[in-house]
C-alpha positions in Angstrom: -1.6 7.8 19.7 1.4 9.4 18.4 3.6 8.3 20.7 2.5 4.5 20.1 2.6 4.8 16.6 6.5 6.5 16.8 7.1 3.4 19.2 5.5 0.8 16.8 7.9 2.3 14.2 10.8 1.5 16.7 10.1 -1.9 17.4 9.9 -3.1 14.0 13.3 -1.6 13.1 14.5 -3.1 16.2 13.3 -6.8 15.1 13.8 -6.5 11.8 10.1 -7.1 10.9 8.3 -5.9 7.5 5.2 -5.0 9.4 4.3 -4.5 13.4 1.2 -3.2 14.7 0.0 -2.5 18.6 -3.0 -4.0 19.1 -3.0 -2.9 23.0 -1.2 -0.9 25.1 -1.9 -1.2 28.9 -0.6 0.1 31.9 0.2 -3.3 34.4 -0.6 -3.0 38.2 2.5 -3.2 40.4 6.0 -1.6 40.4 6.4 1.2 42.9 9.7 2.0 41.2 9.1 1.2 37.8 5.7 1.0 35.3 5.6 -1.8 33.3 3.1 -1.9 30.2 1.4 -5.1 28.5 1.9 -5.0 25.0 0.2 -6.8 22.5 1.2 -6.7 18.5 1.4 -8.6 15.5 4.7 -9.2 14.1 4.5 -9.8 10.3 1.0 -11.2 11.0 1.9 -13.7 14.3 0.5 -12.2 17.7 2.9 -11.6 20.4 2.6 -10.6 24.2 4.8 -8.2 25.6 6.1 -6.3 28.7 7.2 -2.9 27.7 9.2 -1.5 31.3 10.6 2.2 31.7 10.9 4.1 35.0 8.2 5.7 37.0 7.9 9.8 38.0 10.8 8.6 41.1 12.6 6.6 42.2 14.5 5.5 45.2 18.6 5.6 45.3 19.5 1.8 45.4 17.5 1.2 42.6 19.0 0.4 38.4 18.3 2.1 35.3 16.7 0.2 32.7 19.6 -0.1 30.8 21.6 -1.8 33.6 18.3 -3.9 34.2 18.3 -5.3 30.7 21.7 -6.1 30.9 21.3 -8.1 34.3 17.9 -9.9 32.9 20.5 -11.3 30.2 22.7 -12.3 31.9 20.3 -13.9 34.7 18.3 -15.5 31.3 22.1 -16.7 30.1 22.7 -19.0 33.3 19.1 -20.5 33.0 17.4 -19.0 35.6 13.3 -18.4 34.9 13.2 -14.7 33.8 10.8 -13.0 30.6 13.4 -13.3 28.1 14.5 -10.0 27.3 14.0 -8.6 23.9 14.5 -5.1 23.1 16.7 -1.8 24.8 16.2 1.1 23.8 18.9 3.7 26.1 17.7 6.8 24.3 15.2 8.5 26.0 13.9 11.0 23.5 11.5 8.6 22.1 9.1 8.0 25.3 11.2 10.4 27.8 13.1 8.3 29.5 14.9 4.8 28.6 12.6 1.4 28.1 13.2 -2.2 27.2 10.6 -5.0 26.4 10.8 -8.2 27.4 8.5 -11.3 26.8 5.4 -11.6 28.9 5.4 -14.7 31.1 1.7 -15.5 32.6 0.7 -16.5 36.7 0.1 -14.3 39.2 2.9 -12.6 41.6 1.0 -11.0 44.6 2.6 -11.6 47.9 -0.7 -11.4 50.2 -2.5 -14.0 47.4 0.1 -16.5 47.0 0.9 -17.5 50.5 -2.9 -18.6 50.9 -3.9 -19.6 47.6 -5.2 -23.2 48.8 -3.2 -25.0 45.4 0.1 -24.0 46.9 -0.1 -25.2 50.7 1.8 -28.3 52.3 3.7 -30.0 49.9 3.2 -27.7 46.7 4.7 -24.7 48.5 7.5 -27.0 49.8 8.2 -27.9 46.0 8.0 -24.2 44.9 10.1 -23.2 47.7 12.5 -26.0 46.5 12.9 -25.1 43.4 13.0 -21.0 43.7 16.4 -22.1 46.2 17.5 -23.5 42.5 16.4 -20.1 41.0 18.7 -18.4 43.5 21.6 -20.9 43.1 21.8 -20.4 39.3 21.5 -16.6 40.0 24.9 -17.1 42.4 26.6 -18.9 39.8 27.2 -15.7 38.2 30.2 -13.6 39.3 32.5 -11.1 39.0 34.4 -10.3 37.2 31.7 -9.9 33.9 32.6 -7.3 31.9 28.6 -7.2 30.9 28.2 -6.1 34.5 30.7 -3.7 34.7 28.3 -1.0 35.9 27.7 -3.1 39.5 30.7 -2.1 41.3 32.7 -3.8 43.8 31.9 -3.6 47.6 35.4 -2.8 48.4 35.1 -4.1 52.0 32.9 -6.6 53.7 29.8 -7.3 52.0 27.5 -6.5 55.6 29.4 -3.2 56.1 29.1 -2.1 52.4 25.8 -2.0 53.3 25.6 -0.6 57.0 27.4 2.5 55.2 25.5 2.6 52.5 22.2 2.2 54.9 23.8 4.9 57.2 23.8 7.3 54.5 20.4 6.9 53.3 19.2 7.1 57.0 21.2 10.8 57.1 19.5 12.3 54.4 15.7 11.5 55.9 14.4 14.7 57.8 13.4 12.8 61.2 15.9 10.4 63.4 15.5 6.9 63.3 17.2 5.7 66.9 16.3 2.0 66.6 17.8 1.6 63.4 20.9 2.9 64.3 21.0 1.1 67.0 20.4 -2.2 64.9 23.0 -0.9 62.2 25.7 -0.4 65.4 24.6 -4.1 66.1 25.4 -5.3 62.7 28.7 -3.5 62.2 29.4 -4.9 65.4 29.2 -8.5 64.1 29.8 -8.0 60.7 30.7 -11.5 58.7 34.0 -11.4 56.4 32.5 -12.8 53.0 34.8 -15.3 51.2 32.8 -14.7 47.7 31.6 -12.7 46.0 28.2 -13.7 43.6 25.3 -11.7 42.1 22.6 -11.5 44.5 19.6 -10.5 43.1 18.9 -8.5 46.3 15.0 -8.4 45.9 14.4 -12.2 45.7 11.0 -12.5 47.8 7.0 -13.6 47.3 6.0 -10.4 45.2 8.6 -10.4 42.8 8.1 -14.0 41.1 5.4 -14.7 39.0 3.2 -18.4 39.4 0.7 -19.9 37.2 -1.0 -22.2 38.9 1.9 -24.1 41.4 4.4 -23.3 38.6 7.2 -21.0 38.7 7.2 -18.9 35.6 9.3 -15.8 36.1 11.8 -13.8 38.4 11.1 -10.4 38.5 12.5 -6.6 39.7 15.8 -7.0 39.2 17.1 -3.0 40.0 18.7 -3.7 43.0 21.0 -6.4 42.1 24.4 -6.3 43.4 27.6 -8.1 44.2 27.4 -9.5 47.8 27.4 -12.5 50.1 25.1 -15.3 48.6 23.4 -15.7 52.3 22.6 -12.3 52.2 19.8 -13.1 49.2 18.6 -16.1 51.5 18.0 -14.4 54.3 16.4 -11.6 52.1 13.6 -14.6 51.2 13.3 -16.1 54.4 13.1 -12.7 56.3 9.9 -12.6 58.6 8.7 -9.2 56.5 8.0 -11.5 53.4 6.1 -14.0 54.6 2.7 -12.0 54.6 1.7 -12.8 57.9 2.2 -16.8 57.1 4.9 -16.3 59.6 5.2 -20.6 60.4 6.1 -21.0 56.8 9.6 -19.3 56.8 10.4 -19.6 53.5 8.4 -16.7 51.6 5.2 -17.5 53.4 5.4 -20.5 50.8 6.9 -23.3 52.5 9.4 -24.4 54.9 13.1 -23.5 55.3 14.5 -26.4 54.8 12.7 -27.0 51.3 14.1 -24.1 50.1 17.9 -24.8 51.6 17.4 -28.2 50.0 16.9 -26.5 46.5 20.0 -24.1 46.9 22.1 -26.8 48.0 21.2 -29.6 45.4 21.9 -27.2 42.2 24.5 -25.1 43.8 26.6 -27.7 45.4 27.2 -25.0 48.2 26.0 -25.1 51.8 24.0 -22.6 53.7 25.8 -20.9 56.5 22.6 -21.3 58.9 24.4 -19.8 61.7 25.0 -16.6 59.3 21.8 -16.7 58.2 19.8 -14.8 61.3 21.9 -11.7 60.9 21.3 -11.0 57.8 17.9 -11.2 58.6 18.4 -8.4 61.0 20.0 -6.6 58.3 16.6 -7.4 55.9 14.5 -5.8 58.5 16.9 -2.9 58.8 17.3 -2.5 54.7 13.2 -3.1 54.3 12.4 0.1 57.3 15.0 1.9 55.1 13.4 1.8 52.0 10.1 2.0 53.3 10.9 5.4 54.6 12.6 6.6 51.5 9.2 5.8 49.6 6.9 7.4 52.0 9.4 10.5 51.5 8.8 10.2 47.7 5.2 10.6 48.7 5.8 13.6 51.0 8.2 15.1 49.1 9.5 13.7 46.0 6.4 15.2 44.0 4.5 11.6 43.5 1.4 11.8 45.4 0.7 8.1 45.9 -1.4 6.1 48.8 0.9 2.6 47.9 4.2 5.0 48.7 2.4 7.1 51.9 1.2 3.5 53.3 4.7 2.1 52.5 6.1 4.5 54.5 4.1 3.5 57.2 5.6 0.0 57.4 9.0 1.4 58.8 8.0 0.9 62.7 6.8 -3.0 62.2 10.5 -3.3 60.2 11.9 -1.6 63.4 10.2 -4.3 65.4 11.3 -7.2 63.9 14.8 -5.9 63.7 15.0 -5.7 67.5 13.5 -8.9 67.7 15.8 -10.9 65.8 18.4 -9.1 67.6 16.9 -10.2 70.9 16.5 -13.9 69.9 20.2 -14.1 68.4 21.7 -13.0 71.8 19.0 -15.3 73.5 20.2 -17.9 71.8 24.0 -16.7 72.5 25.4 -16.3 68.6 26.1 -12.4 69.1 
């Protein structure tokens, strides 16, 4: 109670309001790698709904602080993609122990395994949503560097595709137990590696589970810690990737609808074209980033003191990633386009 009453203090200093109470303070289901905490308060006598967002016991090593989060939801909320619009940052973390920001609370539902088969978004009103989440993504990649707002994301230095094999590499070396089939897939990749000819924010975790839908309409992209400077197909492969459909596997786009509904929505606001021939390997390197990150959260579990049955079954995911990595890699040199 303390603590909510020193944080009620903060918020109406930050907003410049003569009176704010918490009505309700509740801890929201999801986010592995963050916590995220409904708010609800009177401002001056007006009821508002809030998100209050801070960092969970762990953590994995791709992931943003909350501070560098903020900044990326403003800039995301600047170029008129659907985001909460962010409110407050608060950087210092003696108040709650560790940094926070609040952000507006946008209403729908955002779980992966319900959304692909809720009946009000099959045939043609998944095709529209996948339609207009490409236009999401598209605004998204209209942002670029340099921004000195973004200063913190720093420049691959090479080729996009081996920025990451390197970076995966690494991650991969610091796991107690060998992981033969992804190396093999990450020799693949360097192998075949694209040259990138621009650079744009990709918001590197764009997939069904980390937008929010009321009813068929879009109301908010989510999770934004992993965002990064990289090849724009790389985020549309990232959405169409087989390991986000939740077992809708004929509806390629998200589990939501098809492909081409979702290229259609990229191309019309972006004015850009997908590289469809580019587009299969990065989905090799989604299956190999996806087994990656599942194994660093089942390690959080075994040894990064948070005891938690979502991280110990995540971990378990990293052989089905392994799968689908191998065959992608199959039907690409099947198809002759290694």
């Amino acid at each position: 109670m303390e603590q909510q009453e020193a944080l009620a203090a903060w918020l109406r200093d930050a907003i410049g309001a003569g009176s704010l109470d918490i009505l309700a303070m509740e801890k929201l289901s999801g986010g592995a790698i963050q916590e995220n905490w409904g708010l609800r308060v009177t401002v001056d006598g007006t009821e508002h709904d809030w998100v209050l967002r801070t960092d969970a016991p762990s953590g994995v090593s791709t992931s943003h602080g909350r501070v560098q989060e903020f900044a990326l939801l403003k800039a995301a909320h600047e170029a008129g993609v659907t985001v909460p619009e962010p409110l407050f940052l608060n950087a210092d973390p003696g108040l709650l122990g560790k940094p926070f920001y609040v952000m507006a609370r946008v209403r729908g539902r955002a779980e992966g395994h319900i959304l692909v088969r809720d009946p009000g978004l099959q045939g043609e009103a998944g095709d529209r949503l996948a339609e207009r989440l490409g236009l999401e993504m598209a605004r998204i990649h209209s942002i670029r560097p340099p921004r000195g707002d973004l200063d913190f994301l720093p420049l691959p230095g090479v080729a996009p595709a081996l920025h990451r094999i390197a970076t995966y590499r690494g991650y991969l070396d610091e796991l107690p137990d060998p992981n033969p089939a992804l190396e093999y897939a990450l020799r693949w990749l360097e192998l075949r590696a694209p040259e990138t000819t621009e650079l744009v924010l990709c918001h590197a975790d764009f997939r069904t589970g980390n937008y929010m839908v009321d009813g068929d309409r879009l109301t908010g992209i989510l999770d934004w810690e992993f965002a990064a400077w990289s090849d724009p197909m790389e985020d549309i492969a990232w959405f169409c990737a087989r390991c986000w459909r939740f077992g809708v596997w004929e509806r390629e786009a998200g589990g939501i609808g098809e492909r081409e509904a979702f290229y259609n929505g990229y191309e019309a606001e972006s004015g850009r074209a997908v590289d469809r021939d580019a587009i299969p390997y990065w989905e090799v390197m989604a299956a190999v980033r996806w087994a990656v990150i599942a194994l660093q959260q089942g390690e959080r579990h075994l040894t990064g003191g948070e005891e938690s049955l979502e991280l110990a079954l995540t971990g378990l995911r990293a052989p089905e990633m392994e799968l689908d990595a191998l065959m992608d890699i199959a039907r690409i040199e099947g198809e002759g386009r290694a």
